[in-house]
N, C-alpha and C positions, 0 to 999 in steps of 0.2 A: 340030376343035371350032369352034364359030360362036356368037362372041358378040356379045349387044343391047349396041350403045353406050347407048342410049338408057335403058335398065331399069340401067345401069352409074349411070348420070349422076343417075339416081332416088336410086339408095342412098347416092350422094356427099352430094347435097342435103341427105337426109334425116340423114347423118351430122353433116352440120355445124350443119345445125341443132338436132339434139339436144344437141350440145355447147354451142352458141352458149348457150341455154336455161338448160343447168344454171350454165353457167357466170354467166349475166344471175341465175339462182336464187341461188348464190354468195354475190355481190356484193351484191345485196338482201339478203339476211341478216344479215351483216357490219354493210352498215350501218343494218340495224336495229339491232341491239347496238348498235352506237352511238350512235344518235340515242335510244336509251333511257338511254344510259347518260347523256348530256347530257341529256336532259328530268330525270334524277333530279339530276342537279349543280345544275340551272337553279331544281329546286324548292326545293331546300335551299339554296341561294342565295336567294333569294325567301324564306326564313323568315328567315332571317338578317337582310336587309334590312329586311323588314318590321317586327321584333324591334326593332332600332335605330333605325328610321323609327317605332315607339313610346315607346322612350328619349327620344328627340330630342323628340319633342310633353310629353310628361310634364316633361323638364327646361327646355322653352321656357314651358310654362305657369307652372311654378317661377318660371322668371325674368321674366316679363311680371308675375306677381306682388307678385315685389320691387322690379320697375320700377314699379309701380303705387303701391305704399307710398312707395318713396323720392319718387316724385315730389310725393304727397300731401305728403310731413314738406316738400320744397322749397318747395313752394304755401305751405306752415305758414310756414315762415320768413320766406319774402318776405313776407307779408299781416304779419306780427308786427314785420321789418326793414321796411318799409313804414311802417305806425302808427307803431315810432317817429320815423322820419325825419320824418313829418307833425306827431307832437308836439310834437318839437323847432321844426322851422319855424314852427311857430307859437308858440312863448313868446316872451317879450320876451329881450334879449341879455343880462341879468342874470341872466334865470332862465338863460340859457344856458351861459352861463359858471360858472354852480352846478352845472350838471346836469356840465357836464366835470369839474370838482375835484370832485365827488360820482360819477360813474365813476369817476377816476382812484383814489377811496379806498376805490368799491368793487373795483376791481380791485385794489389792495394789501390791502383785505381778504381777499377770494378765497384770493389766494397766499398768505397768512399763513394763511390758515384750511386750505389744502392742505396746507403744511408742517406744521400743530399737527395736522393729522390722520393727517399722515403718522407723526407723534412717537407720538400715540395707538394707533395700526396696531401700532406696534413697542411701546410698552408692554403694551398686549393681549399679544401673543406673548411677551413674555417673563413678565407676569402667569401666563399659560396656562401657560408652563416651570415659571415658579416653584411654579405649584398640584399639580403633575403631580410636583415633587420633594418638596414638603411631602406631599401622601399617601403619596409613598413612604417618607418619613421618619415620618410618624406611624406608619405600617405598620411598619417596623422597631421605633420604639418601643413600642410594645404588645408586638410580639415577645421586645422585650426586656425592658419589663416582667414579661410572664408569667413571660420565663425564670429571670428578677430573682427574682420570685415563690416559683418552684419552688427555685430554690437556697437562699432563705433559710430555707423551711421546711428542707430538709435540712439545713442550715447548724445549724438550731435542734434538729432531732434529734440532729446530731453534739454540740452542747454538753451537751444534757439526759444525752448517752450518757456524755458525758466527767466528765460531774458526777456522775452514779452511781456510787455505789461498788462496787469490783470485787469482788465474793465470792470465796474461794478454793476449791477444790474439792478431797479428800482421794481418795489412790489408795490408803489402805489403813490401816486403824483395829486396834490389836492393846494387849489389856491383859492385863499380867501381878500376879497376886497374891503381894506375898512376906513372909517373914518376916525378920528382921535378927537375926546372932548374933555375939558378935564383930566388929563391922563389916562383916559379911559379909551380904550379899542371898540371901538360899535360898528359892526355888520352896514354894509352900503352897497348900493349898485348905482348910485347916482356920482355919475363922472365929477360933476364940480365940488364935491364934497370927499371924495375918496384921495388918502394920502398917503397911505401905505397897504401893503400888496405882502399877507403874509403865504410864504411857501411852505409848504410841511412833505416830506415824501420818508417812504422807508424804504429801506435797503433788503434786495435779498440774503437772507442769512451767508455771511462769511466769515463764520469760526474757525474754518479749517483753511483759510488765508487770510491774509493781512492788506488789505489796501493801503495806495498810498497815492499821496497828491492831494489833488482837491476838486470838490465839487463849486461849480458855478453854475449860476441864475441869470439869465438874461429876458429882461422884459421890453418886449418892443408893442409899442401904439399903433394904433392905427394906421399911421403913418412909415410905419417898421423905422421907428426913430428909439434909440434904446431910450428907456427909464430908468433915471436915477447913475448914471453912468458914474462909476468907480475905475475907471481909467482900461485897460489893455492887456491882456497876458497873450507875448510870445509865443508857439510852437512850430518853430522852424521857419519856415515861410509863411507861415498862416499867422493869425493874431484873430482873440477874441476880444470883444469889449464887452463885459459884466454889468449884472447888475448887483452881485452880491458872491458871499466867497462862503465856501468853509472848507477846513481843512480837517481831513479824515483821521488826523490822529486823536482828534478831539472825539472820535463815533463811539457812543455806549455800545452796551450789550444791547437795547433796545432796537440800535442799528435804525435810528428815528433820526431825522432832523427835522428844523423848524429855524426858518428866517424872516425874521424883520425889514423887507426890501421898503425903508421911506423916501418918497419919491423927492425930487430937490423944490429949489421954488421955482427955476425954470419951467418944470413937466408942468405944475399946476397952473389954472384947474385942470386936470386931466381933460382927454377929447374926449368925446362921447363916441363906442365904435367897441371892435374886440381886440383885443390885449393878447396878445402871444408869450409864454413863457413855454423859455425853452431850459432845460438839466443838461447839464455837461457833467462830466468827467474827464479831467484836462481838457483836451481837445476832442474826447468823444460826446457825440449826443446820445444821451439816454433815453429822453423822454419828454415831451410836450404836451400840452395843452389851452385852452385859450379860456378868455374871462371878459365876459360881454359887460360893458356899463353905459346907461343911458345918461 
């Protein structure tokens, strides 16, 4: 076999240059990335800067500002420190010597006047304390007046309650009609034989009060003529006429009573018709019932 060096040395060439190339292609790439990648740092850098390089003129204007003013108030003072250094210069040395002890007493003025103001300062604040306690305290007092208020009304209903008289209240009213024979009570319903009218009733329990006064009996006839009349008890402008009494200091535990109403010899014989008894408690009614006899 017969080989071209020459056609051999072509393809070497062209080898290495194709490599060369891609290789040159490569490398250019790469650092394109990266020369983009720095143009992007470079520009955000450059905002940044320029951001700051805006801060800095903004806060320098600021301060050229207040170098502008302060230097204006220093101008002020000299031209003012100035006038009066020339005032002075110019009075005679008497006046001069006044204008020092007239300094010197305005400056103990001054200081005095800064301390009483200082006095002032601290009186205000605790003025201010002291206003700040006083509405709290008139605030409580109202408070407490109201409450003042409300208890004494209640205060005054509990006396008005305690000063009322306490009514008694009956659990059970029972009257029996009898006749008397030998000393003996015998059961009747026959008018012209009946001579006594016994009453019995109990009291609703009152352990946890005390009653006081007294209970009365009134028995009226047919005729609404009292029986047995024991005379008149007073209340006010009113008056009852009785038929029998008892007085509530005499009440057991039992809180029972039981009365003897014998009727006079006028009542007899009793009428034939129905019988009304009526329970008082002084002047209150508690309770009634009636008792038929033929």
């Amino acid at each position: 076999m017969i080989v071209n060096p020459q056609l051999f040395n072509y393809r070497l060439i062209i080898g290495s240059l194709i490599v060369t190339v891609a290789a040159i292609s490569a490398v250019g790439f790469f650092s394109y990335q990266s020369l983009e990648s720095e143009r992007a740092f470079l520009e955000s850098e450059n905002q940044l800067i320029r951001k700051e390089l805006d801060n800095a003129l903004i806060q320098y204007d600021e301060v050229t500002g207040i170098n502008n003013e302060l230097k204006q108030q220093i101008e002020n003072s000299e031209q003012l420190f100035q006038f009066a250094i020339d005032s002075l210069t110019s009075l005679p040395e008497e006046q001069v010597s006044a204008s020092d002890n007239s300094s010197t007493q305005i400056t103990t003025v001054l200081r005095q006047n800064s301390y009483l103001q200082g006095i002032i300062d601290s009186l205000k604040e605790e003025n201010s304390s002291l206003t700040t306690n006083n509405q709290t305290l008139e605030a409580s007092l109202e408070d407490s007046q109201s409450t003042n208020a409300t208890l004494s009304k209640e205060l005054l209903k509990v006396k008005e309650l305690k000063n009322l008289p306490v009514v008694a209240m009956l659990n059970s009213l029972e009257v029996t009609p009898y006749r008397v024979a030998s000393g003996k009570k015998l059961i009747t319903i026959k008018a012209n034989s009946a001579s006594l009218f016994e009453v019995c009733l109990k009291l609703v329990n009152t352990n946890e009060i005390t009653l006081a006064g007294d209970l009365f009996v009134q028995i009226l006839d047919p005729n609404n003529n009292v029986v047995a009349d024991k005379g008149a008890m007073n209340f006010g402008n009113a008056s009852l006429i009785y038929s029998g009494r008892y007085n509530l200091k005499n009440l057991g535990n039992d809180n029972e009573v039981c009365l003897d109403i014998i009727t006079d010899n006028n009542d007899r014989p009793l009428k034939k018709g129905t019988y009304r008894v009526n329970v008082f408690h002084n002047d209150t009614m508690l309770e009634n019932t009636t008792v038929l006899l033929n």
